[in-house]
C-alpha positions as CSV (number, residue, x, y, z in Angstrom):
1,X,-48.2,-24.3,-3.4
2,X,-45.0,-23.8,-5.4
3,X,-41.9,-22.1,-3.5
4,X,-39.4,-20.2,-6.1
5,X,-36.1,-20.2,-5.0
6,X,-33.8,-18.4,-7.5
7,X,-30.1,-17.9,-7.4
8,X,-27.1,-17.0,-9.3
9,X,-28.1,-13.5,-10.5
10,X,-27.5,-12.5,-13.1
11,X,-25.1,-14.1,-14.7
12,X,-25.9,-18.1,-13.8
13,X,-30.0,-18.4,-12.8
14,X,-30.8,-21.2,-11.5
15,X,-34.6,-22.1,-10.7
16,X,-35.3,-24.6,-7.5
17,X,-39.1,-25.4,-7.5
18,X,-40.2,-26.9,-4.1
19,X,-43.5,-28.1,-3.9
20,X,-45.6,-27.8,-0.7
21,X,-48.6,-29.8,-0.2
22,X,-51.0,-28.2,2.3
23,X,-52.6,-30.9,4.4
24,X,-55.6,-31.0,6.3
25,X,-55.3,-30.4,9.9
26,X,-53.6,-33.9,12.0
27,X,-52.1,-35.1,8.5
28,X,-48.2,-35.2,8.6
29,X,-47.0,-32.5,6.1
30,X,-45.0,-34.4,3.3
31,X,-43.3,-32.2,1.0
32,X,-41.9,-33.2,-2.4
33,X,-38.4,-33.2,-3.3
34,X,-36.8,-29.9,-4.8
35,X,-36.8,-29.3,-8.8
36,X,-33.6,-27.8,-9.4
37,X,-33.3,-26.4,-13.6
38,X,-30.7,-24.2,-14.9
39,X,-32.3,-21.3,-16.8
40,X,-29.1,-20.0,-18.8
41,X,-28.5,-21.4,-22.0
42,X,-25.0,-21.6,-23.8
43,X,-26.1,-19.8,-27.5
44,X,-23.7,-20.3,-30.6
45,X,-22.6,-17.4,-32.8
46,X,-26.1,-16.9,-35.0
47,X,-28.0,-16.8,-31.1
48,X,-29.5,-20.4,-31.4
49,X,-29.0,-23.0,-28.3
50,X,-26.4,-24.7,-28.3
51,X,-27.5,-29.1,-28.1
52,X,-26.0,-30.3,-25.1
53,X,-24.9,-34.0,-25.4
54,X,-24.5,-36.6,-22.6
55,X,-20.5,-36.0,-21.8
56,X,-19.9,-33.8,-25.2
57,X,-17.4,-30.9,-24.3
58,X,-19.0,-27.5,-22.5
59,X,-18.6,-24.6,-23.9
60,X,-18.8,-21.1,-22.6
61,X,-18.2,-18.0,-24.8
62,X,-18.5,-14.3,-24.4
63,X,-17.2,-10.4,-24.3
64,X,-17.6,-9.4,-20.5
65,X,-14.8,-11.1,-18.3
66,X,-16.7,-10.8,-15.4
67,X,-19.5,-12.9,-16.8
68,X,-17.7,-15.7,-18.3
69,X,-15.7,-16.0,-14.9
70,X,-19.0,-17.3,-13.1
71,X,-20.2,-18.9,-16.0
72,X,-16.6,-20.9,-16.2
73,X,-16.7,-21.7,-12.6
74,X,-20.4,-22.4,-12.1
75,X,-20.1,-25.2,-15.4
76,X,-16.5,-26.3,-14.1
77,X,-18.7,-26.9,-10.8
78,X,-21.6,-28.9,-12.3
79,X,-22.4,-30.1,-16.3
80,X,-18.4,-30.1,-16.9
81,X,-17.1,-31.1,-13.6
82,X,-13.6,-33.6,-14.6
83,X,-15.0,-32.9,-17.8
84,X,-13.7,-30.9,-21.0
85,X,-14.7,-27.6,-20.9
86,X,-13.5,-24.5,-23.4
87,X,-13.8,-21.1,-23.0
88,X,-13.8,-18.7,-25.6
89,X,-12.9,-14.9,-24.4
90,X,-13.7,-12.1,-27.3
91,X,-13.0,-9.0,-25.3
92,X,-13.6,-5.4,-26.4
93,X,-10.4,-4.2,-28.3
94,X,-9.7,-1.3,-25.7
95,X,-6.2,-1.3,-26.3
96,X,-5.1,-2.9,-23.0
97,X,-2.1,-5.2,-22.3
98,X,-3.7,-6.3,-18.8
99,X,-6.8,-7.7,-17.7
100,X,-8.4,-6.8,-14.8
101,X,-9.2,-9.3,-12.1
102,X,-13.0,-10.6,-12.1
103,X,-15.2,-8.5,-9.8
104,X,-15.8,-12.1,-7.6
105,X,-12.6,-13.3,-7.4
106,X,-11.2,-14.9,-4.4
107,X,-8.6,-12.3,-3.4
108,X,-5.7,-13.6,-0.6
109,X,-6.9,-12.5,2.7
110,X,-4.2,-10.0,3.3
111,X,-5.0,-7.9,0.5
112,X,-8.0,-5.6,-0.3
113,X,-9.7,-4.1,-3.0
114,X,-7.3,-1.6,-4.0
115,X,-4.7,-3.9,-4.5
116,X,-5.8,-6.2,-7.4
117,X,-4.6,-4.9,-10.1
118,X,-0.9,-4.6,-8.9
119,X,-1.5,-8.0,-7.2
120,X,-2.0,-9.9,-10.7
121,X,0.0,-8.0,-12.3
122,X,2.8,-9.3,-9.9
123,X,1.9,-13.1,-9.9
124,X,1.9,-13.0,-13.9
125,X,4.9,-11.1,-14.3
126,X,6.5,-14.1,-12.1
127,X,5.0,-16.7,-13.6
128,X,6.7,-15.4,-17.1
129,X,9.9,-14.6,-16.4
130,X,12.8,-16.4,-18.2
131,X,15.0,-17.1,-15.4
132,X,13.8,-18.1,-11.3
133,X,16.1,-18.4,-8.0
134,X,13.4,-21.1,-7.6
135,X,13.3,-23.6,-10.4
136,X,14.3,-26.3,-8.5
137,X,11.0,-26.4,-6.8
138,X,8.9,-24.9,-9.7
139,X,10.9,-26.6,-12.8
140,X,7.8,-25.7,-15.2
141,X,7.5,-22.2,-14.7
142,X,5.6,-21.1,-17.6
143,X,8.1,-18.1,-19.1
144,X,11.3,-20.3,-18.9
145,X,9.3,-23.3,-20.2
146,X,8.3,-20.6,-23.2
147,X,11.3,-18.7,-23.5
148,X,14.3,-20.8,-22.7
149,X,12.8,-24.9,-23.5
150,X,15.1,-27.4,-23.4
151,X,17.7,-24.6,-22.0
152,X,18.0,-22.4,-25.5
153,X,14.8,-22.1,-27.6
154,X,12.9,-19.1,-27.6
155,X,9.6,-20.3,-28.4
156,X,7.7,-16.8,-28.4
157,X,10.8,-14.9,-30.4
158,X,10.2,-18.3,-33.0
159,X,6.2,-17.2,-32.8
160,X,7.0,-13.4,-34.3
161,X,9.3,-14.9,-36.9
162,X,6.6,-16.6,-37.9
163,X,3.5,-14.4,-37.6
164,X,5.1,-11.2,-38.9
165,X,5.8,-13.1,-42.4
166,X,2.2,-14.4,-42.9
167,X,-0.9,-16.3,-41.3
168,X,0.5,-19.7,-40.0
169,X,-1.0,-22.5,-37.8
170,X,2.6,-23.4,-36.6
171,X,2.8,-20.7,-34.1
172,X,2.8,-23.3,-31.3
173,X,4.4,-23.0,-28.0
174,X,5.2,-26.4,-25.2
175,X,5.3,-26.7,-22.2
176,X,5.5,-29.8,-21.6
177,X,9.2,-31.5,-22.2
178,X,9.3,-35.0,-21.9
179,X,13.1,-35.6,-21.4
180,X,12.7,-33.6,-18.1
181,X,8.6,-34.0,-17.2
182,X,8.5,-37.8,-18.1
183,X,11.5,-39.1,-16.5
184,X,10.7,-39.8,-13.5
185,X,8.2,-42.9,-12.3
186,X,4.7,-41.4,-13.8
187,X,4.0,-41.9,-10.1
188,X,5.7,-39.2,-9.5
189,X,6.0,-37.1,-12.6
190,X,5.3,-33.6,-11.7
191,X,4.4,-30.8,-14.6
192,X,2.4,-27.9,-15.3
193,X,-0.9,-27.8,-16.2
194,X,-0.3,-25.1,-19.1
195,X,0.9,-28.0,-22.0
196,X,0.5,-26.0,-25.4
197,X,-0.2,-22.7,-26.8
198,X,-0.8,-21.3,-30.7
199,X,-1.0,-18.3,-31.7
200,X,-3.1,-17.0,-34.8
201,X,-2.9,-13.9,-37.0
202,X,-5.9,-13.2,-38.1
203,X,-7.5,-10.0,-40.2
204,X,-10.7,-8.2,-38.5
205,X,-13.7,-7.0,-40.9
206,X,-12.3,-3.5,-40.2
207,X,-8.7,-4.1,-41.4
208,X,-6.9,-4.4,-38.2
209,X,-4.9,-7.5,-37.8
210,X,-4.8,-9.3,-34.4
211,X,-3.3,-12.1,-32.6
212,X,-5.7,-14.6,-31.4
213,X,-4.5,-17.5,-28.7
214,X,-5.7,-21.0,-27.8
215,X,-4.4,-22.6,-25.3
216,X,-4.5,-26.3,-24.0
217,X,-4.5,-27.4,-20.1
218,X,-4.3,-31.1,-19.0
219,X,-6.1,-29.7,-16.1
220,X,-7.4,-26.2,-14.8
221,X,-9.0,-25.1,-11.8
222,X,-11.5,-22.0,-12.5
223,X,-12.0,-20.3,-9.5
224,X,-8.3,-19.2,-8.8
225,X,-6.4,-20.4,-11.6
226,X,-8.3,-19.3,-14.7
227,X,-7.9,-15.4,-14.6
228,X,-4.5,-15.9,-13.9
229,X,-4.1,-18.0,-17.1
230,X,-5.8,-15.5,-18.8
231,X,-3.7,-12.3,-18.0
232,X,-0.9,-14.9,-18.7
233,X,-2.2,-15.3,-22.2
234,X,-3.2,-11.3,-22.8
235,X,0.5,-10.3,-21.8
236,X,2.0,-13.1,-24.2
237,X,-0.9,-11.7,-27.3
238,X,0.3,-8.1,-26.5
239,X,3.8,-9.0,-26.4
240,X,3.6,-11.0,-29.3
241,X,1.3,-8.3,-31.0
242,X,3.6,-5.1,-30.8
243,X,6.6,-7.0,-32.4
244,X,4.4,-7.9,-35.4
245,X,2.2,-4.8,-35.2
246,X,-1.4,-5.9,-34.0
247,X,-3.7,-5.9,-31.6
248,X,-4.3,-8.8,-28.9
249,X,-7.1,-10.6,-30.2
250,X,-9.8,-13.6,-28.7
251,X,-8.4,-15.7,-26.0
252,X,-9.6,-19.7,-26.1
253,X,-8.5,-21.7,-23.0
254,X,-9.4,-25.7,-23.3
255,X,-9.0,-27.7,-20.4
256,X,-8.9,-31.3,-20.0
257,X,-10.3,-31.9,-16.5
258,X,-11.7,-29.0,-15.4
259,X,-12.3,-27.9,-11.6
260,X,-13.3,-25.7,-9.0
261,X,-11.8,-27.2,-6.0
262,X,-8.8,-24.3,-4.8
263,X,-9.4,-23.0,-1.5
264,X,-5.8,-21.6,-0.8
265,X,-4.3,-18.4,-2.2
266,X,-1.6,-20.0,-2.4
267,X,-2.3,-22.7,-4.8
268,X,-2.0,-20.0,-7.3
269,X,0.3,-17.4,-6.0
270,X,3.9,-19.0,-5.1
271,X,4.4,-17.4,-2.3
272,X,5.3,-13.9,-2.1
273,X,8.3,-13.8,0.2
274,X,9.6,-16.4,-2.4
275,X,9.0,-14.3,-5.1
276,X,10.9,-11.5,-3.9
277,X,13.9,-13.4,-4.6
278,X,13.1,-12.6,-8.4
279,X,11.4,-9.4,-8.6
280,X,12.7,-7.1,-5.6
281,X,15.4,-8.8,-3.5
282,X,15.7,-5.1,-1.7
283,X,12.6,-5.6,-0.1
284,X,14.0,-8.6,2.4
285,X,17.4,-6.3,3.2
286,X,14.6,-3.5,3.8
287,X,12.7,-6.3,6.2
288,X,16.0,-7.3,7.2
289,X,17.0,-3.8,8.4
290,X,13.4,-2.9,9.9
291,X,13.5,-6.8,11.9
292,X,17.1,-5.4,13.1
293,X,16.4,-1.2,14.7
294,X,13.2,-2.1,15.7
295,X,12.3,0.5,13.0
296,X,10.1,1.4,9.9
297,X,12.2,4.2,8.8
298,X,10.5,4.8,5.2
299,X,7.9,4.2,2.9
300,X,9.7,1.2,1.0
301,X,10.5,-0.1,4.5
302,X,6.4,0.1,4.9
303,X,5.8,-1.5,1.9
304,X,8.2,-4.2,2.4
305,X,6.4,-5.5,5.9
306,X,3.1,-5.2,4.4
307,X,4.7,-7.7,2.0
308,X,5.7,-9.9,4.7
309,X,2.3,-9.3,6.3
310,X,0.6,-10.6,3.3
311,X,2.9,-13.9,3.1
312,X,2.3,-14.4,6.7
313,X,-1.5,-14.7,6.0
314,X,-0.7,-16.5,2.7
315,X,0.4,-19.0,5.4
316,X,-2.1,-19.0,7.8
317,X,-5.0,-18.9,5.1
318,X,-3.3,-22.4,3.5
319,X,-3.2,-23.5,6.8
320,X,-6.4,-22.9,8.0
321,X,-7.8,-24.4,4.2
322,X,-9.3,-28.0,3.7
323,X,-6.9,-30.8,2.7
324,X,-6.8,-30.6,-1.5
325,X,-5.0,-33.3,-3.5
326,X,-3.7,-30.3,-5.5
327,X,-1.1,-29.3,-3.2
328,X,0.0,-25.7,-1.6
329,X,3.2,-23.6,-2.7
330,X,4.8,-23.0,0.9
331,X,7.6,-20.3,2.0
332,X,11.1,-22.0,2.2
333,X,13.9,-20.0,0.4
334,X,12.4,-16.3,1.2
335,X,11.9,-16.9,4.8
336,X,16.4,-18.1,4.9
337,X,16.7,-15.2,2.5
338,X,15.8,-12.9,5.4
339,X,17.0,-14.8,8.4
340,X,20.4,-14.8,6.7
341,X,20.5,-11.0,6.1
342,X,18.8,-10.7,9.6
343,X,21.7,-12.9,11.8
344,X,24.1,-10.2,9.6
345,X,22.6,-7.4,10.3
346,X,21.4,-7.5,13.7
347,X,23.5,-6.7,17.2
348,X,25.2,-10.1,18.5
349,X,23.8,-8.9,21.6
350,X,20.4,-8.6,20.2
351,X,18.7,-11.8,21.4
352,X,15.4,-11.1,20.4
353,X,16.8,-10.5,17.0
354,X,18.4,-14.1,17.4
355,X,15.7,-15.9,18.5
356,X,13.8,-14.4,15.4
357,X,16.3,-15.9,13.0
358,X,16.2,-18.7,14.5
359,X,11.8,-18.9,14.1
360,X,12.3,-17.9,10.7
361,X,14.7,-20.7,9.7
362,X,12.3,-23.2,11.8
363,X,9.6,-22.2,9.7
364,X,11.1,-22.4,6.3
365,X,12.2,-26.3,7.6
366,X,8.5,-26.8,8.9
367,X,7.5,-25.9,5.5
368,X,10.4,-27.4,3.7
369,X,9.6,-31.0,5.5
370,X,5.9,-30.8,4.3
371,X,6.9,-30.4,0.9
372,X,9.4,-33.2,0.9
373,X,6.5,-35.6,2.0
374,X,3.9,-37.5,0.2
375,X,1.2,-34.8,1.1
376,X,-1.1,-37.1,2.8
377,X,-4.1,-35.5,4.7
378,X,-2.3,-36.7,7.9
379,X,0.8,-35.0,6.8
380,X,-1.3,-31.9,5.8
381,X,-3.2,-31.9,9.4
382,X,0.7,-32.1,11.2
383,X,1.6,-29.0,8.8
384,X,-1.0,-27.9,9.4
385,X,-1.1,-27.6,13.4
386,X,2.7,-26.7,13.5
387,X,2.4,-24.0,11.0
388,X,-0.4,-21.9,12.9
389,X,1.3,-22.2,15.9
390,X,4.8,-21.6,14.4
391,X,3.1,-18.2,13.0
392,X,2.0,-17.1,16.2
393,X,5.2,-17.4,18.1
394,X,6.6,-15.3,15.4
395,X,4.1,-12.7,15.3
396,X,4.1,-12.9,18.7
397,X,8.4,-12.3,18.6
398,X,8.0,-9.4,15.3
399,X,5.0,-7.5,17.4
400,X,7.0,-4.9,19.2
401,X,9.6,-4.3,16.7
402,X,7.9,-3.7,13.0
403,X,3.9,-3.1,14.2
């Protein structure tokens, strides 16, 4: 007998035959090993399979996000694993500046359903804004690195010159700037991922012009990273697009070494308490203010604690996540932010108001001294162990006072 086990419907089937021999009776049962096949095929434009050579580039192509999000992540996790692999994304043109989260994304534990869109949306914005309270620990962050390189060049303002004059190939964007990335000992260079960009005008059969993008990373990870990129890249086309007047177009991503190894949120996401530094610094006097009376006087207030709610489990989710050689983004400068505004705004007399202030700060120096050290497993397991129970003494503390 034959046993069919499939998996990976419907996007990545995958066949395991396992054979089983039927013996007579008082002869030990010996099964075979499992047969394991892949039954999708990558197809090229004209529909014919694609030959796959020993260590040749993957590539993985289609029009449904969804789809090529498990098809990137199940090759990144098997025939391209530390391998090249290129995705080529030719969406329907529906007029849209944002893309939605894949249906089987890994969402942060604090959120739910309901929140992805504004949750992307939020993370991307960050990640391409010109200017950051917090590029001395992120020094590459992608829209200062795009629109301010070297400390003066607009590299997407260059990109419109260009493209609204005529079809060029030297719309091209770094990253990657080697008087800042390369200085250091390459044992400890530190840079993003995201090294190059072009952009491409290009004219449709039906007479619309649009702005296709290809983009180069030394290294990407799939599961968490990818979507991101690619909301990165569809914000940049659209942006790029209404200056010259046309449409966002196909989006290529090539990547180096490519990997599906993330397992913390907030390996992606730098973390959101940090990032209201940037985008709403009124939420942390609104937490500051709530921590204070005891209080949640209004909606903002509301929505300001769920925020800290979500970078609480950011925390606790890194925490609780397998050692990575990638790294985590940890809470520092947020968590002072609002233990400052707290000590200020609280009663002197107030000592559980004090000894809050006083968790937060310990916290943001737990976090701080992880980040400062070589990131060995042994100094992720002491992070690790401090951090949990450093976040229950503070929930513990905050309990009574904001729910």
């Amino acid at each position: 007998m034959r046993l069919l086990d499939l998996e990976g419907l419907p996007h990545t089937p995958k066949i395991t035959i396992r054979p089983l021999p039927l013996p007579r009776a008082g002869v030990p049962w010996q099964p075979g090993p499992p047969i394991a096949r892949r039954l999708w095929i990558q197809k090229s434009r004209t529909g014919d399979p694609v030959t796959v050579v020993p260590s040749a580039p993957v590539t993985i192509e289609g029009s449904d996000i969804g789809e090529v999000y498990v098809r990137a992540c199940a090759a990144a996790n098997s025939d391209a694993s530390r391998g090249t692999l290129i995705v080529h994304l030719d969406l329907p043109d529906d007029g849209g500046s944002r893309l939605p989260l894949p249906a089987d994304y890994p969402l942060p534990d604090a959120l739910g359903d309901d929140q992805r869109v504004e949750w992307l949306q939020d993370l991307v914005d960050w990640w391409q804004r010109d200017r950051s309270q917090l590029e001395h620990r992120i020094p590459y962050i992608h829209g200062a690195r795009l629109r301010r390189y070297g400390g003066k060049i607009d590299q997407i303002k260059r990109i419109i010159d260009l493209l609204k004059t005529k079809e060029s190939t030297r719309a091209v964007a770094v990253l990657v700037d080697p008087f800042r990335d390369f200085n250091p000992p390459p044992a400890k260079e530190e840079f993003a991922s995201f090294c190059l960009v072009e952009f491409r005008r290009r004219a449709r059969s039906d007479g619309i012009t649009v702005v296709d993008a290809i983009a180069f990373y030394r290294a990407q990870e799939f599961a968490r990273w990818w979507p991101v990129n690619i909301a990165e890249l569809r914000l940049l086309q659209t942006e790029i697009g209404v200056a010259c007047g046309f449409r966002p177009g196909r989006i290529t991503t090539v990547a180096a070494d490519a990997r599906t190894i993330a397992r913390s949120p907030t390996q992606v996401a730098m973390p959101i308490i940090d990032r209201l530094l940037d985008q709403a610094p009124e939420k942390l006097h609104l937490l500051a203010d709530a921590l204070a009376r005891g209080l949640v006087r209004s909606d903002r207030q509301r929505a300001a604690v769920a925020d800290l709610r979500e970078a609480l489990g950011e925390l606790r989710s890194a925490a609780n996540a397998v050692y990575s050689t990638d790294g985590i983004s940890v809470a520092i400068e947020g968590l002072r932010a609002l233990a400052d505004y707290l000590a200020v705004g609280a009663d002197a007399a107030d000592a559980d108001a004090a000894s809050i202030v006083v968790k937060l700060r310990n916290l943001a120096d737990h976090n701080e001294g992880y980040e400062r050290s070589k990131r060995e497993p042994e100094d992720f397991n002491r992070w690790s162990r401090g951090t949990l129970q450093r976040l229950a003494d503070f929930e513990a503390l905050t309990a009574g006072r904001i729910g």
